[in-house]
One Martini backbone bead per residue (centre of mass of N, CA, C, O) as a GRO file, in nm:
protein
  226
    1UNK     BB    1  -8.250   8.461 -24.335
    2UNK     BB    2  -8.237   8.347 -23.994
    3UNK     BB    3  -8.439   8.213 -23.830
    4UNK     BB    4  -8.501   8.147 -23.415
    5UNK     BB    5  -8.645   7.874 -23.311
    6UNK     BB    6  -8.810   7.641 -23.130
    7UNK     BB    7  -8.898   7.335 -22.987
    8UNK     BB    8  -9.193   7.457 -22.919
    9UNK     BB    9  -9.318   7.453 -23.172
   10UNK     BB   10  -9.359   7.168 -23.111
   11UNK     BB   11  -9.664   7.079 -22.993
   12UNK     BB   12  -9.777   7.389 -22.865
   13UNK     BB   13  -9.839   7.493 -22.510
   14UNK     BB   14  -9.829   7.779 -22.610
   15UNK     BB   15  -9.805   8.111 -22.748
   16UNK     BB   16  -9.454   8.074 -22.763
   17UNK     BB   17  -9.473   7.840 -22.943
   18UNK     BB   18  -9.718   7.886 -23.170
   19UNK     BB   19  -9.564   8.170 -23.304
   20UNK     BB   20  -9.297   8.041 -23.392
   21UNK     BB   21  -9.476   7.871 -23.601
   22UNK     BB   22  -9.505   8.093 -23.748
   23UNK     BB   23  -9.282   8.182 -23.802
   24UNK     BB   24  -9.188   7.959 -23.990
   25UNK     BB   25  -9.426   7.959 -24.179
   26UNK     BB   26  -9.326   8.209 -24.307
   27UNK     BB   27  -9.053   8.144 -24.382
   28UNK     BB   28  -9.157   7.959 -24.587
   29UNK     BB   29  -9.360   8.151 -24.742
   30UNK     BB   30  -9.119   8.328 -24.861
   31UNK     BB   31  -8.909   8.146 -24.975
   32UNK     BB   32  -9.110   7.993 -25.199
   33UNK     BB   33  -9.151   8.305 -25.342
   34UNK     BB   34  -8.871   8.351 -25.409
   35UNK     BB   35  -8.834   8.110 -25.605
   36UNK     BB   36  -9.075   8.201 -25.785
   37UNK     BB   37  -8.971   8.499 -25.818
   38UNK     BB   38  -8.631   8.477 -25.855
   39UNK     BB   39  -8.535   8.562 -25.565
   40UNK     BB   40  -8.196   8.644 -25.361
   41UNK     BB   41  -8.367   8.550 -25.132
   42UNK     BB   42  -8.351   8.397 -24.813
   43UNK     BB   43  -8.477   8.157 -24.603
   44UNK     BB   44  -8.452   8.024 -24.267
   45UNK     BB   45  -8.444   7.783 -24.022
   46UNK     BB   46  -8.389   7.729 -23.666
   47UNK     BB   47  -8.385   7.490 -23.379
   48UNK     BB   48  -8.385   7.573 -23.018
   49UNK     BB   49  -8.258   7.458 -22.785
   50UNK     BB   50  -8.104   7.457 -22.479
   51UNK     BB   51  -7.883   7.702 -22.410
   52UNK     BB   52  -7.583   7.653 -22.248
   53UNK     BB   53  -7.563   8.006 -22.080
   54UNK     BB   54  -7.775   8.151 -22.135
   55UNK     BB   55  -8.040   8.414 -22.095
   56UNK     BB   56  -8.239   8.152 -21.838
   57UNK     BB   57  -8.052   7.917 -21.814
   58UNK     BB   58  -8.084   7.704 -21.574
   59UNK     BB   59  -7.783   7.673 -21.479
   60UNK     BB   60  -7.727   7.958 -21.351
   61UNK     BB   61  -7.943   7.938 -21.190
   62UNK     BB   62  -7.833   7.700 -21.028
   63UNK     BB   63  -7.557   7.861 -20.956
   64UNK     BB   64  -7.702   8.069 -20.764
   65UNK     BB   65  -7.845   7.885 -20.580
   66UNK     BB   66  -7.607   7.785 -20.470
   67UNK     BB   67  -7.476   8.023 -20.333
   68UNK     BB   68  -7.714   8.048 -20.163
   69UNK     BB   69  -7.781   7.765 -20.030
   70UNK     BB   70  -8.054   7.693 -20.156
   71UNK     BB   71  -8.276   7.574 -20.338
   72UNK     BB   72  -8.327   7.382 -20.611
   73UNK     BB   73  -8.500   7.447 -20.904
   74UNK     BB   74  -8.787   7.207 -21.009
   75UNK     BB   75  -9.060   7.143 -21.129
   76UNK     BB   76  -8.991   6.828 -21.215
   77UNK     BB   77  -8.874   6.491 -21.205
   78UNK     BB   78  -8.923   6.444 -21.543
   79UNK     BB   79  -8.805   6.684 -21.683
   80UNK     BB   80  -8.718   6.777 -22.002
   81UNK     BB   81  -8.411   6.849 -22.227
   82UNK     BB   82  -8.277   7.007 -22.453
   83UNK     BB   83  -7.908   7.064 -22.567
   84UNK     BB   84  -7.693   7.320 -22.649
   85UNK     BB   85  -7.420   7.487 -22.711
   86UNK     BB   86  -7.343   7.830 -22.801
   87UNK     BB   87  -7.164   7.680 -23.065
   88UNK     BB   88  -7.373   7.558 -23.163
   89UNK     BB   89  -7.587   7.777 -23.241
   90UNK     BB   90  -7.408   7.913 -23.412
   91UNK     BB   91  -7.318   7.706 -23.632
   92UNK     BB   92  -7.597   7.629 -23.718
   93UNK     BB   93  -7.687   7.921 -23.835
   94UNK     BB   94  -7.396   7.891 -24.046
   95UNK     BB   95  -7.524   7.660 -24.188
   96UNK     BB   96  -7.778   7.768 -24.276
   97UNK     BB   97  -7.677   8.002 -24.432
   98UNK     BB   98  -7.497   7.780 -24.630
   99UNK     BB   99  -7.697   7.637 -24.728
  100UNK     BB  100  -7.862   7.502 -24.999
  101UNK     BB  101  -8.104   7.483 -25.175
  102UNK     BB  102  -8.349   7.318 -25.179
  103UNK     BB  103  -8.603   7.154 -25.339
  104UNK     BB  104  -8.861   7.277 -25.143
  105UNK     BB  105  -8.779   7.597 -25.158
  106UNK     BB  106  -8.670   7.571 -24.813
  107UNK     BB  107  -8.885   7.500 -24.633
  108UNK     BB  108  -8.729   7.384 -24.433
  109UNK     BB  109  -8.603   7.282 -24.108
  110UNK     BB  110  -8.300   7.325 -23.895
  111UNK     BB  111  -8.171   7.071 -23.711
  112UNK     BB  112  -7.998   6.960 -23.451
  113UNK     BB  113  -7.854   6.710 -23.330
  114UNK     BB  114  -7.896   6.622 -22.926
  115UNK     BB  115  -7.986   6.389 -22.849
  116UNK     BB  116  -8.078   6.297 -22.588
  117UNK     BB  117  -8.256   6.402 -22.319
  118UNK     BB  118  -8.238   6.575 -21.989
  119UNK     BB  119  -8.249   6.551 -21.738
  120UNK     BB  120  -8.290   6.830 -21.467
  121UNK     BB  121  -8.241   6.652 -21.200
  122UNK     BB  122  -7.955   6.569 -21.307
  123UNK     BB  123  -7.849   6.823 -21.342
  124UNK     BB  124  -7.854   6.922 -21.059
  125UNK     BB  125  -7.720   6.706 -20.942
  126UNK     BB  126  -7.431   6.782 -21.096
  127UNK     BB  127  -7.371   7.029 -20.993
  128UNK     BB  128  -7.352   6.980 -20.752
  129UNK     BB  129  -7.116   6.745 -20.730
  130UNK     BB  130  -6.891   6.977 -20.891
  131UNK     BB  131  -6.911   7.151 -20.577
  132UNK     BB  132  -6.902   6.963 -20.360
  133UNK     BB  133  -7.190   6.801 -20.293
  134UNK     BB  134  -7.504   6.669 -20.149
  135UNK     BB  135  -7.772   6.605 -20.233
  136UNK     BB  136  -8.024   6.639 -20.020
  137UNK     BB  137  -7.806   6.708 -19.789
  138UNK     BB  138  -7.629   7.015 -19.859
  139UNK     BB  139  -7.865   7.044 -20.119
  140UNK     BB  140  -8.164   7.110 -20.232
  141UNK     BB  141  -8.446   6.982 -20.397
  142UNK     BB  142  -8.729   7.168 -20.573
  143UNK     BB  143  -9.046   7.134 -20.624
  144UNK     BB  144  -9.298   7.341 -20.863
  145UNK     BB  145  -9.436   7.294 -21.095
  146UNK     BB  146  -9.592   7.333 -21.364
  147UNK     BB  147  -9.626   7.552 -21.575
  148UNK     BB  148  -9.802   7.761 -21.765
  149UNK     BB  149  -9.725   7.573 -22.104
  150UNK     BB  150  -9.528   7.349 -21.966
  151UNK     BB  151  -9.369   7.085 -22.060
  152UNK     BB  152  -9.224   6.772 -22.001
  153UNK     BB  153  -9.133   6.710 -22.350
  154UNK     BB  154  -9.005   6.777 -22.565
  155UNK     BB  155  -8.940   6.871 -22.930
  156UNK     BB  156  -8.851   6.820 -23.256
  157UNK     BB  157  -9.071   6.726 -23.401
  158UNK     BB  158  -9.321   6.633 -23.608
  159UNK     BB  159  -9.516   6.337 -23.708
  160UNK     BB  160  -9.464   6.389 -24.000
  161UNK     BB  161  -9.234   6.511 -24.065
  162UNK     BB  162  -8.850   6.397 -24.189
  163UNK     BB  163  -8.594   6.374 -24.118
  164UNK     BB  164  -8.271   6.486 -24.284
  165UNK     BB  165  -7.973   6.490 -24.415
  166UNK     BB  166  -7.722   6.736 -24.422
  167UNK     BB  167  -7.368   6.809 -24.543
  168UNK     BB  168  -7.419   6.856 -24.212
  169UNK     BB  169  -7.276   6.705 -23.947
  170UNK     BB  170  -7.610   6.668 -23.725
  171UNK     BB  171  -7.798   6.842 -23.968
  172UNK     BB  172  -8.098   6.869 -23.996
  173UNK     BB  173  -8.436   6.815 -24.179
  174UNK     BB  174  -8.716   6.950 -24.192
  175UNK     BB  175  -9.079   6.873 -24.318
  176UNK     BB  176  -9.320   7.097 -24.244
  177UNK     BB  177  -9.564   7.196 -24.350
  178UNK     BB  178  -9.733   7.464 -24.570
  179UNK     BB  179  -9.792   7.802 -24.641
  180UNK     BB  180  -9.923   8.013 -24.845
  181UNK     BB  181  -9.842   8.366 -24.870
  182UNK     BB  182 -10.151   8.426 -24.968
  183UNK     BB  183 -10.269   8.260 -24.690
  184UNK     BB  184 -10.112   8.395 -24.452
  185UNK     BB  185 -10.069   8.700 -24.446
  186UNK     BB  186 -10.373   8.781 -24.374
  187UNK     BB  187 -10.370   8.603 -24.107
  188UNK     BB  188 -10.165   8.778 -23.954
  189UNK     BB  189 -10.263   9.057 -23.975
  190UNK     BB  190 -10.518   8.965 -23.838
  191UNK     BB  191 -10.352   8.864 -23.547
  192UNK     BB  192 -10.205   9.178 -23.524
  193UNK     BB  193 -10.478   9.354 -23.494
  194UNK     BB  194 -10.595   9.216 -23.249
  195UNK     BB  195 -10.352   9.236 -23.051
  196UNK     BB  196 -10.351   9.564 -23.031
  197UNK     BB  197 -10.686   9.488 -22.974
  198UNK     BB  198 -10.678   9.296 -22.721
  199UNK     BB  199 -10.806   9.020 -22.894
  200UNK     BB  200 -10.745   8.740 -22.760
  201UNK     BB  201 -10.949   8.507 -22.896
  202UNK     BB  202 -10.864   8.615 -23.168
  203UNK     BB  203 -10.608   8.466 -23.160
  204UNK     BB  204 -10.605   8.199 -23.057
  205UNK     BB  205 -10.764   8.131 -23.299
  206UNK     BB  206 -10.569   8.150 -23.504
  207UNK     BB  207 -10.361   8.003 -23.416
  208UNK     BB  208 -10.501   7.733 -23.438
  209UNK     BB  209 -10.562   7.751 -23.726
  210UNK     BB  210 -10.278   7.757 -23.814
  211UNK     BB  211 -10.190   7.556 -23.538
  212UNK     BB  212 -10.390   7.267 -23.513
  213UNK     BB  213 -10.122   7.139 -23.265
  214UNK     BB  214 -10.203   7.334 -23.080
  215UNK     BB  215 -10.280   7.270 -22.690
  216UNK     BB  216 -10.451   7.469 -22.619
  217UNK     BB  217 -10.733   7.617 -22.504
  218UNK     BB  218 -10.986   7.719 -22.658
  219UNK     BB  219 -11.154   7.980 -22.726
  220UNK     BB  220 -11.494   8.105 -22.656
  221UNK     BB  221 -11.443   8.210 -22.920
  222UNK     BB  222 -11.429   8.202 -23.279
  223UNK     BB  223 -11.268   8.255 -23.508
  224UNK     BB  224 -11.286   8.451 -23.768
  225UNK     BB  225 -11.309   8.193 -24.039
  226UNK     BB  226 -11.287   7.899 -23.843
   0.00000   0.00000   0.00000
């Protein structure tokens, strides 16, 4: 099974980087079970930057908004973001579920190496530019502020990390930190039952607990038993 995680994983300021991070954390407390109780089951995750073309990509939206007569608009003037093609998120997900399973029983988190991020100003800038047009001039570019939960720079790894290269080429592998199966499974149920019963503050706290480098501001009520 591979998950599909995604960079807001990595020290997140949202709910959905955050829930994402658990996501990553039950496949490795899985894995590392499989592996214990000698079960041929594999569990495998993979971090996606953004895929550019898929539904939500900012360029077809930039695309859009051009057809329209603009302005595209973009958060902030310094927000940038990873992105990686279609085809590579494909090979990705294909490349990590046919890797032999590491030494650290799979906990590993498999990440594309996508190269430095994009500021999404140039990006803006090269879409008008490709149409024949000229930013600012024949087409506005507008900030729109960056909205609740939304980094101005995502990350790939987190800083304990050490990212290491594996037998496909581009192919990084991440080692973060990892909850045994007997000590997260209880806490995911209960903050699957929280969230049922619409107890907001109780999720949050659970967040925080499981994921100790989420970034939102802690809830008024401090999760029971954090």
């Amino acid at each position: 099974m591979v998950l599909i995680s995604t960079d807001k994983a990595v020290n997140p300021s949202s709910v959905m980087g955050a829930s994402k991070r658990v996501c990553e954390l039950y496949c490795q407390a899985l894995s590392a079970l499989a592996a214990t109780e000698g079960g041929a089951s594999r569990f495998v995750a993979v971090r996606f930057g953004n895929v550019l073309g898929s539904t939500g990509s900012v360029v077809p939206l930039f695309q859009e908004q051009l057809r329209q007569g603009g302005p595209l608009t973009v958060t902030d003037p310094d927000i940038t973001r990873f992105f990686m093609t279609t085809r590579e998120a494909v090979e990705l997900t294909l490349q990590a579920s046919a890797m032999p399973t590491p030494e650290d029983d799979g906990r590993g988190v498999f990440v594309l190496d996508m190269g430095e991020p994009v500021r999404i100003q140039d990006l803006a800038r090269q879409v008008i530019r490709l149409a024949g047009l000229r930013p600012d001039v024949d087409i506005k570019i507008a900030y729109t502020g960056l909205r609740p939960g939304e980094k101005l720079h995502e990350e790939l790894f987190l800083g304990q990390e050490r990212p290491r290269p594996t037998a496909a080429e581009g192919v990084l592998r991440a080692n973060p930190a990892a909850i045994d199966y007997a000590i997260l499974a209880p806490l995911v149920e209960q903050m699957l039952a929280a969230a049922e019963a619409g107890q907001e503050d109780e999720v949050l706290g659970l967040l925080h607990r499981l994921v100790p480098e989420f970034t939102a501001p802690r809830p008024r009520a401090a999760a029971s038993g954090g």
